[in-house]
N, C-alpha and C positions, 0 to 999 in steps of 0.2 A: 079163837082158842077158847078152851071150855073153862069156866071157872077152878080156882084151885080148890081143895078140900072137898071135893065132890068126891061122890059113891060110886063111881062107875069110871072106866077107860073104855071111850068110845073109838073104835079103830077101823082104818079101811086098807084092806086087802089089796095089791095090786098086784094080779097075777092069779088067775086060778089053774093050774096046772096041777103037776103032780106035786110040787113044793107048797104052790099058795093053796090049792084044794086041800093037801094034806095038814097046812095050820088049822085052815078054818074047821078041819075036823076035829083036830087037836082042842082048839080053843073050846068049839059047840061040846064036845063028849065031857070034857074035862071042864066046866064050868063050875061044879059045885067044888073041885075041889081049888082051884084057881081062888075062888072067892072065900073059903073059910081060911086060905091065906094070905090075901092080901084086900083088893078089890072085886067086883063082877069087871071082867071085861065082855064088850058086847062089839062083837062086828056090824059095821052101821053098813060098808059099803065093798061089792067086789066088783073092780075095773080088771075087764077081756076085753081080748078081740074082738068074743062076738058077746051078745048076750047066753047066746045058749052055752057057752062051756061055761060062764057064771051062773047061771040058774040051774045046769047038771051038778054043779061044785056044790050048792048049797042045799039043793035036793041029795045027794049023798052024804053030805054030813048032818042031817036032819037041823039046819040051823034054820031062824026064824026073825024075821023082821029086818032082811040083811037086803039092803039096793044092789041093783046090777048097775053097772056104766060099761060103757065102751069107750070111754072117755077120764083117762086120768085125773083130768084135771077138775071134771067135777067132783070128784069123791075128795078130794086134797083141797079144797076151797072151801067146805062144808063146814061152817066155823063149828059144829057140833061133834068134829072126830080130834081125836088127840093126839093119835099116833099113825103113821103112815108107815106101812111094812110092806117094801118093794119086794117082791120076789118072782118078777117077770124079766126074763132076757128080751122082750120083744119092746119095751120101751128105752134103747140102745139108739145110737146115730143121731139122727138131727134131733129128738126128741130130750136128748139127755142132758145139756144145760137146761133148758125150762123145766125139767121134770127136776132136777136138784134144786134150784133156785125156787121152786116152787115149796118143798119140802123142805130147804131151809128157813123160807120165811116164818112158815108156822114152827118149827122150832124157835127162832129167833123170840116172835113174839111168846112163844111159854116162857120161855126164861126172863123175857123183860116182866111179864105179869109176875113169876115165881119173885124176882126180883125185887117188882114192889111190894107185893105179899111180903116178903122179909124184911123191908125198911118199914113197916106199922110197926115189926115188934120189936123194934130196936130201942 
């Protein structure tokens, strides 16, 4: 997990369809204004099926410096992404304890880091 008080939320996309294509359009179009209100978020990673409907997905939403996987589980083990935003029906059935438990862990560990982040300033 990424340092707390940092400048940026680094996140991976899982699912580039018309829900996940349609964030990472949202996110890439909408970036300046995303950032004059909170942080930059920057898409690090989009896990498909294939590569090419993630490399169409990111060619249509003009985003940049964004990995392809066909592999969930690389983009979600990437101690450099912070947030993991499911929005594929295709990682359902045998896949879908590992793929939670996977995304729980990196939650887990933010909040233990958040956690002790907060017991310095006590």
């Amino acid at each position: 997990m990424s340092e707390l008080g940092k400048n940026a939320v680094n996140v991976a996309l899982i699912g580039a369809g018309t829900v996940g294509g349609g964030t990472l359009n949202v996110l890439t179009h909408n970036a300046d204004i995303i950032t004059a209100r909170a942080l930059p978020i920057h898409v690090r990673w989009v896990a498909t099926l294939t590569e090419e409907e993630g490399r169409a997905a990111i060619e249509k939403a003009g985003a940049t410096d964004v990995r392809v996987t066909t592999d969930w589980r690389e983009a979600v083990s990437d101690p450099d992404v912070d947030i993991v935003v499911e929005l594929a029906k295709v990682y359902g059935g045998e896949n879908s304890p590992a793929f939670v438990n996977a995304i729980l862990g990196k939650l887990v560990k933010g909040l233990e880091a958040a956690h002790e982040e907060d017991r310095k300033h006590i």
